[in-house]
ZAFI-62788 format. One record per residue (C-alpha): residue in one letter; chain; x, y, z. Coordinates in Angstrom, 2 decimals, always signed. Example, Ala and Ser with C-alpha at 12.3 -4.5 7.8 and 13.67 -1.06 7.14 Angstrom:
% ZAFI-62788
{aa A, ch A, X +12.30, Y -4.50, Z +7.80};
{aa S, ch A, X +13.67, Y -1.06, Z +7.14};
END
This chain:
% ZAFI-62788
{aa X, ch A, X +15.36, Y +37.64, Z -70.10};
{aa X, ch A, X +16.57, Y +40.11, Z -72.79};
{aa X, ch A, X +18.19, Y +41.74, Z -70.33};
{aa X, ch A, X +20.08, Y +38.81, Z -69.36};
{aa X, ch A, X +21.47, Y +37.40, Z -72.79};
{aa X, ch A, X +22.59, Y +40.88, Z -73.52};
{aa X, ch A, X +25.16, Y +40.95, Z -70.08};
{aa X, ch A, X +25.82, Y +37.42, Z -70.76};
{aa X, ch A, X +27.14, Y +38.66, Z -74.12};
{aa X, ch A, X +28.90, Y +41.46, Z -72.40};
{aa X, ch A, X +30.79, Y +38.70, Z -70.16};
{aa X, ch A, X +30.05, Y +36.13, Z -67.59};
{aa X, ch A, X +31.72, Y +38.43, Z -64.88};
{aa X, ch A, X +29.61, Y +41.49, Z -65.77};
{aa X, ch A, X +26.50, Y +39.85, Z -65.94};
{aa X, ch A, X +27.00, Y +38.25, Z -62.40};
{aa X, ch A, X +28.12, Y +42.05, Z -61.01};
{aa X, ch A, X +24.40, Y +43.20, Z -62.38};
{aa X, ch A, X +22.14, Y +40.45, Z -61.38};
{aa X, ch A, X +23.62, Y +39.49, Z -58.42};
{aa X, ch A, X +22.00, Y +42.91, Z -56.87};
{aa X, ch A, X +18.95, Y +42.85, Z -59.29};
{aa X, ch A, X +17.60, Y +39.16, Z -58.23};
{aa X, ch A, X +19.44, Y +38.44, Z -54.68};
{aa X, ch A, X +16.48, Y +36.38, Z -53.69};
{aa X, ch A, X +17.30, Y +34.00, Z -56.60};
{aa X, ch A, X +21.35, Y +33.91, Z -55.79};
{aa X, ch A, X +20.63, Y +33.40, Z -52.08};
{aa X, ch A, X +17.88, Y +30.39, Z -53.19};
{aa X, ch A, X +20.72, Y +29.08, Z -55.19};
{aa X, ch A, X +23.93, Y +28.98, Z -53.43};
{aa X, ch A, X +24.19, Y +28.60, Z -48.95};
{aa X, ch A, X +26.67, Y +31.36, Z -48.74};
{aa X, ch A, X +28.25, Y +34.20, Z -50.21};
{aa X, ch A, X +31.83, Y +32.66, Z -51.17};
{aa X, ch A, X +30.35, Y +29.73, Z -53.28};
{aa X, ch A, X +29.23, Y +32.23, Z -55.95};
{aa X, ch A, X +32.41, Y +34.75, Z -55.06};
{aa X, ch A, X +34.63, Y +32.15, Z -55.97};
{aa X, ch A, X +32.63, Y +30.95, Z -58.84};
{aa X, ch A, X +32.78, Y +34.60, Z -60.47};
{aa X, ch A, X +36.68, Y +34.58, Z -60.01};
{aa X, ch A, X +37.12, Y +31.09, Z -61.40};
{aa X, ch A, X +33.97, Y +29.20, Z -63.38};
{aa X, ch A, X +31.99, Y +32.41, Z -64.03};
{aa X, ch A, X +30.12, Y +30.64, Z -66.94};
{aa X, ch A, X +29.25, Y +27.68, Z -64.92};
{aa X, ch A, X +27.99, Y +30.12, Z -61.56};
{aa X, ch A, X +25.92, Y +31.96, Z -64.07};
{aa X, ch A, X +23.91, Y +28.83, Z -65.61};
{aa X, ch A, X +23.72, Y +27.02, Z -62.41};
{aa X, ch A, X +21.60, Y +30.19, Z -60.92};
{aa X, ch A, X +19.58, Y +30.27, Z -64.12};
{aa X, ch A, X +19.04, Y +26.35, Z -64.10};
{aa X, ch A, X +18.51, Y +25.78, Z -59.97};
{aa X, ch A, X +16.77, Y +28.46, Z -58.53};
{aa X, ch A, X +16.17, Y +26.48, Z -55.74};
{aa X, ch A, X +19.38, Y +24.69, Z -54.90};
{aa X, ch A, X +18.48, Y +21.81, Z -57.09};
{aa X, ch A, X +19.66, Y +20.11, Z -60.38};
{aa X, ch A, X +17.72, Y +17.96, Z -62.07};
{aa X, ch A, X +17.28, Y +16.34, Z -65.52};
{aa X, ch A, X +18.52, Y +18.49, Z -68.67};
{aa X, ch A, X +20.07, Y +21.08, Z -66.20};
{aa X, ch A, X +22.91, Y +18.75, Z -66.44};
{aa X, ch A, X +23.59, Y +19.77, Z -70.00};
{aa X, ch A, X +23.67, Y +23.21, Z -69.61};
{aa X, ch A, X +25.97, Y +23.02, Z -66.80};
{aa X, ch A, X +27.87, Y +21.01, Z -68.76};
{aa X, ch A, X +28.82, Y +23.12, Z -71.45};
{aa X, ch A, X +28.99, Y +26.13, Z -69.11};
{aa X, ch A, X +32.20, Y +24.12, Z -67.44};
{aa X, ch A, X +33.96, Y +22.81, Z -70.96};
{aa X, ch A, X +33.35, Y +26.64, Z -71.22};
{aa X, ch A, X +35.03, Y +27.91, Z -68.24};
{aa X, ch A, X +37.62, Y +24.76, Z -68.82};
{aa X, ch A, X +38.26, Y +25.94, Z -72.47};
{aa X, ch A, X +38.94, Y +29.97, Z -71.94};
{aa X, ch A, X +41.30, Y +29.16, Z -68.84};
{aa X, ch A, X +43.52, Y +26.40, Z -70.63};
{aa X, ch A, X +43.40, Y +27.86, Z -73.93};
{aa X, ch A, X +45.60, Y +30.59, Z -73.35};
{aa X, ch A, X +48.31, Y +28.60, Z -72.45};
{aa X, ch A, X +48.37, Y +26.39, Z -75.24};
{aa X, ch A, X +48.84, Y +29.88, Z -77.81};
{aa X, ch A, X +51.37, Y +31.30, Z -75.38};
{aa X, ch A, X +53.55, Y +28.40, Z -75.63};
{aa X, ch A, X +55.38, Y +29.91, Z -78.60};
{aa X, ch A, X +56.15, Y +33.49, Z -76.78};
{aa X, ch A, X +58.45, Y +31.18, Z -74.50};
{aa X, ch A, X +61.74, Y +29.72, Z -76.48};
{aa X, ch A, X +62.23, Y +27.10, Z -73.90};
{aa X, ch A, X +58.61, Y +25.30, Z -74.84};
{aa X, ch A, X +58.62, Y +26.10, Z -78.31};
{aa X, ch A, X +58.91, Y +23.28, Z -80.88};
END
């Protein structure tokens, strides 16, 4: 679990990269197929990561929902926040 926290800390993408290969059993449990969690590391990283540590077996239940929750605000958050700060870089949307 240590081990975990610390790759989380190192990035959502990393983390998936290392424990995908550590603990397939638990990835293959979670998702049907391979491009459900491929696409999930390209786009909601955050939200693939705490849906294989919440649903081992496929299923949500109960306080799970939370977590998964605030891993998607998450992933929402670091993809639109970018483009809110680079606003200014562009003179035509500049106020």
């Amino acid at each position: 679990m240590c081990l975990l926290i610390t790759l989380m800390l190192l990035g959502p993408r990393f983390a998936i990269l290392v424990w995908w290969p550590v603990d397939p059993v638990r990835w293959e449990a979670a998702f049907a197929s391979f491009w459900v969690p491929f696409l999930g590391f390209l786009v909601v990283p955050w939200t693939t990561l705490t849906y294989v540590a919440v649903a081992p077996t496929g299923v949500v239940a109960g306080f799970d929902w939370f977590w998964l929750s605030i891993a998607l605000v998450t992933d929402l958050a670091s993809l639109s926040g970018g483009a809110y700060r680079s606003r200014v870089r562009l003179p035509r949307y500049a106020r």
